[in-house]
C-alpha positions, 0 to 999 in steps of 0.5 A: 728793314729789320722789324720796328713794330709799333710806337710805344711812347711809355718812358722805361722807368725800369731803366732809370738809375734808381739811385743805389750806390754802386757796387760789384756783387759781393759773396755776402749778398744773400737775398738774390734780389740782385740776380733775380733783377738781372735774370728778369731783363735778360728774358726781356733782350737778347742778341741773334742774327738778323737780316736787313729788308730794302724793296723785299730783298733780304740782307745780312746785318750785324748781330743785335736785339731785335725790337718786336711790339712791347718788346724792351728793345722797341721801349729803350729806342723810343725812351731814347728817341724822344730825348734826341727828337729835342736836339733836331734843328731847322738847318736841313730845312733852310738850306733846301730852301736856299738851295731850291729858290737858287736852283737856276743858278746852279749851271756852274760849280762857283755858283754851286760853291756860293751855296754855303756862302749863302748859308754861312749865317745858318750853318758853318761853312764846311771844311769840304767846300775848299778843293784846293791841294792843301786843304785836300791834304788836310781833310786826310789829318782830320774828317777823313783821317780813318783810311790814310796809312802808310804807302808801301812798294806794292800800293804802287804795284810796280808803277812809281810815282809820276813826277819828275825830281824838280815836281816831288821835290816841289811838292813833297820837299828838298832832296826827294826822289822816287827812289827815297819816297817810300823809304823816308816814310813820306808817302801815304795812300788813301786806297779805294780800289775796290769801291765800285763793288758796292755802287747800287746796281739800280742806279747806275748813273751815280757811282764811286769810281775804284780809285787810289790816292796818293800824297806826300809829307812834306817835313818842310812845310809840315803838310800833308799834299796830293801827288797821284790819283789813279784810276785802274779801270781807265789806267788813268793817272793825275797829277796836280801838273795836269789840267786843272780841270781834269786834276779837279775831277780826278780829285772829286773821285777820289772824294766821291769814294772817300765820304762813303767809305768814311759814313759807313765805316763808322757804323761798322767800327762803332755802333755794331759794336756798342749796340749788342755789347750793351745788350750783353750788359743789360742781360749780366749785370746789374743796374748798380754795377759800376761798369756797366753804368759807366758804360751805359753812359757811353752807350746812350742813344745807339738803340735809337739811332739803330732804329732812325737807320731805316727812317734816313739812310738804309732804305729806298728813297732816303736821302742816302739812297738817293744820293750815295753812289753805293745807295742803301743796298750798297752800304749795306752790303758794304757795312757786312763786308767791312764789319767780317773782314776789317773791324777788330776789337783789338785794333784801339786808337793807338793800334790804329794809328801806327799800324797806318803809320801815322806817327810819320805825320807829326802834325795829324790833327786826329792823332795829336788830339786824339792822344791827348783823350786817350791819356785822359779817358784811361786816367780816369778810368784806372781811378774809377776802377780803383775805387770798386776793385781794391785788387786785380782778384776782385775783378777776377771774383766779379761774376757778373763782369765776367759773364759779361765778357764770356756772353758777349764773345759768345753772342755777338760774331762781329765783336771779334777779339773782344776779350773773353774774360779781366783777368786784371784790372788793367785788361779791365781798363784798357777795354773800357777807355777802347770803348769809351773811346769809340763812343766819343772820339772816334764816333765825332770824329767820323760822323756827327759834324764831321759827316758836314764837313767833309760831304759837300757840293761840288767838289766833294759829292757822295757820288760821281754823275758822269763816267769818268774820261778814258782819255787825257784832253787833247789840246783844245779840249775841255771838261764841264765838271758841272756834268760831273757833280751831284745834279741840281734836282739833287742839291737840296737833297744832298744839303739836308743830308750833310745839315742833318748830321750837323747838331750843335751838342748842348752843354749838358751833353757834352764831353765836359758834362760827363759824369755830372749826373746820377748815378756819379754824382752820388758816389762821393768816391769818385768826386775827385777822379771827376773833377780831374777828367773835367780839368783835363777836358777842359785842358784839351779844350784849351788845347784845341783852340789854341791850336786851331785859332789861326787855322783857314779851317779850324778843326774844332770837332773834338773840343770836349765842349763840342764833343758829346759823352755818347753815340750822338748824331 
């Protein structure tokens, strides 16, 4: 692990909101307090490369602060973490304790799968335990949502889909062929082909298979419904008219590559851009600064939660590690590929969504709600930036915004395509609801609660057990898909790690409560611009349940008053 150091358990006061109004630097400041204050953190904290220890090996790892003995670094992750030590719950501790005391039991998968029914009245039963087609489908519309796109001819690689007419058109809806498939936008693929790479070489029994996932949009019934899943080292393919057993397995692979993916791309697309970038704040601008306060609101608790990754996940023995089929050393060389090849500051939510081709699936829960956040958070972004920046000049004036940008595109590699200067102040406040954006939706919409939800045993394990068939059955043949799942020593392990991630957030930490305290509530110009994101907040809210009430799984994740304002977890 990259150095901890030792605990310092002093509160940095320094860091607290001191209650002066906020302002951008003006010309007529004379007495360089400002800079001053500003020039002495940046001697306290600065970003460089650093690399990742697990069992002596060394591995490269994002750019970021490194939090050495009494370092600022070390004393920011301790303030934070001791306010987030409160919200921890006794969930992962009550569901190892059921898991172990039925431990006998587990010989099958139902048996298995009554684990979260004996649980329901501690923990809300997660969307993942439901392996049926529909609900596979619509775990790629909501907690699995970030790697569905759009099917090309060549994610078919010259092969088409297997279904006869009568069986597309059952499936995927009236007058669909294999020729019409990919041309009427129907297709979508969930691609995995590569995912083996990262399995932990030292544990060789559990593994993410290469896999690739294909489903289908049906306009007539408006759902989203596996078709094929391939697997190109067997040369193997499934379809919901095999075995029900071997369509199971092939699904549960699919799965298994799926929940990595998803966990550790969230890292990669959210905290390894927020962490250095605050940093960056913290050395150019002052404490005042609208923008950065604004963002620090956003940015709060990552620090800590970069210093719990070794604790919990990126290191040997963690549940994890024990239960991941890339393990820490895989993640983590995962987590640097993704981040060098794939994350890109210009690729915002709605860059995102129609570069996959999501606007062909009308009923994308992330999507849909997604949109409603991404109005209300630029909404009131624009007017928070009104009341500080009369024109786009003032924001060109703005040194310390300015050096913010120069220094972050300068100091921090991962942070590609961050914008090197404002030139107005809609540039402005299109980077700050991107960043907003990633601190809440997309962050709760990967990890947090949604981490519950889709990581789950049986039918949804971080890994697969058993090497896959290389043949269909024969006629009499079966498959144990016991064998295959996540085994019982494991279970537990496995619970507590899905249960750790799932912490009701407090009222006050919520999406709702954004802005309620200092330094906002002191700025009587933004009175009004917050009570407008509250209204809305509370509109999307509404939204939400209305729209999930009659659902089998709700997805009620991005509920303002579930969702908090930061990087929670």
């Amino acid at each position: 692990m990259f150095r901890h150091g030792v605990i310092v358990l002093a509160v940095v006061s320094a860091l607290a909101h001191t209650g002066a109004a906020l302002s951008i630097p003006s010309s007529q400041e004379t007495s360089g307090e400002r800079e001053a204050a500003i020039a002495a953190t940046a001697g306290q904290i600065f970003n460089t490369k650093r690399t990742f220890s697990i069992a002596g090996v060394q591995y490269p790892f994002y750019d970021g602060p490194v939090n050495s003995p009494g370092s600022l670094t070390l004393q920011i992750q301790n303030e934070e973490l001791q306010k987030l030590i409160t919200f921890r719950s006794t969930q992962p501790q009550s569901v190892v304790s059921i898991a172990t005391t039925a431990a006998a039991t587990l010989t099958n998968v139902d048996a298995i799968t009554n684990l979260y029914t004996l649980a329901e009245s501690i923990i809300e039963k997660p969307m993942a335990m439901d392996n049926s087609d529909e609900t596979f489908g619509l775990q790629r519309l909501t907690h699995k949502s970030f790697a569905l796109r759009l099917a090309t001819p060549s994610d078919l690689k010259g092969a088409e889909i297997s279904l006869t007419d009568s069986q597309l058109a059952e499936k995927c809806g009236k007058n669909v062929t294999p020729k019409t498939l990919v041309a009427s936008n129907r297709l979508f693929v969930d691609d995995f082909s590569d995912a083996a790479q990262w399995n932990d070489p030292a544990r060789p029994e559990k593994y993410a298979p290469n896999v690739v996932g294909f489903f289908c949009f049906n306009k007539d019934s408006q759902k989203l419904l596996p078709i094929e899943i391939r697997y190109p080292d067997t040369k193997l393919a499934y379809t919901p008219y095999d075995t029900a057993d071997e369509w199971t397995l092939a699904k549960m692979g699919l799965e298994a590559a799926s929940v990595q993916y998803h966990q550790m791309a969230h890292m990669g697309e959210t905290h390894t851009l927020t962490i250095p970038m605050r940093v960056e704040m913290l050395r150019n601008m002052a404490e005042q600064h609208p923008v950065r306060a604004l963002l620090m609101h956003h940015v709060y608790a990552d620090f800590a939660l970069e210093m719990q990754v070794a604790v919990i996940l990126l290191n040997t023995t963690t549940m994890l590690d024990q239960t991941f089929a890339w393990g820490a050393s895989g993640s983590t060389r995962f987590l640097g590929n993704h981040i060098n090849t794939k994350v890109s500051f210009k690729n915002d939510f709605v860059s995102d969504y129609t570069k996959r081709g999501l606007q062909h699936i009308p009923t994308h829960k992330y999507v849909q709600y997604g949109k409603l956040y991404q109005e209300t958070i630029h909404e009131f972004v624009a007017s928070f930036l009104n009341v500080y920046y009369a024109t786009d000049a003032a924001v060109v004036a703005d040194k310390e915004l300015q050096n913010w940008a120069k220094a972050t595109v300068a100091n921090v590699a991962q942070l590609k395509d961050f914008p090197s200067s404002f030139p107005t102040k809609a540039a402005l406040a299109d980077t700050l609801t991107h960043v907003i954006f990633l601190c809440t939706v997309r962050h709760h919409g990967m990890n947090g609660m949604a981490t519950w939800h889709s990581m789950t045993v049986p039918y949804s394990p971080a890994a697969l057990w058993k090497p896959l068939p290389t043949a269909k059955l024969q006629k009499d043949e079966k498959l144990n898909l016991r064998e295959y799942t996540v085994p019982t020593a494991v279970i537990p392990v496995a619970l507590a790690l899905g249960a750790t991630f799932f912490r009701p957030v407090p009222e006050a930490e919520s999406m709702l409560a954004a802005y309620t305290t200092s330094p906002f509530s002191d700025e009587s110009r933004l009175e009004q611009s917050i009570k407008a994101f509250r209204t809305n907040l509370q509109t999307i809210d509404a939204a939400i349940t209305a729209g999930e009430k009659n659902e089998k799984w709700p997805y009620e994740v991005l509920r303002p008053s579930r969702l908090s304002h930061y990087t929670w977890v």
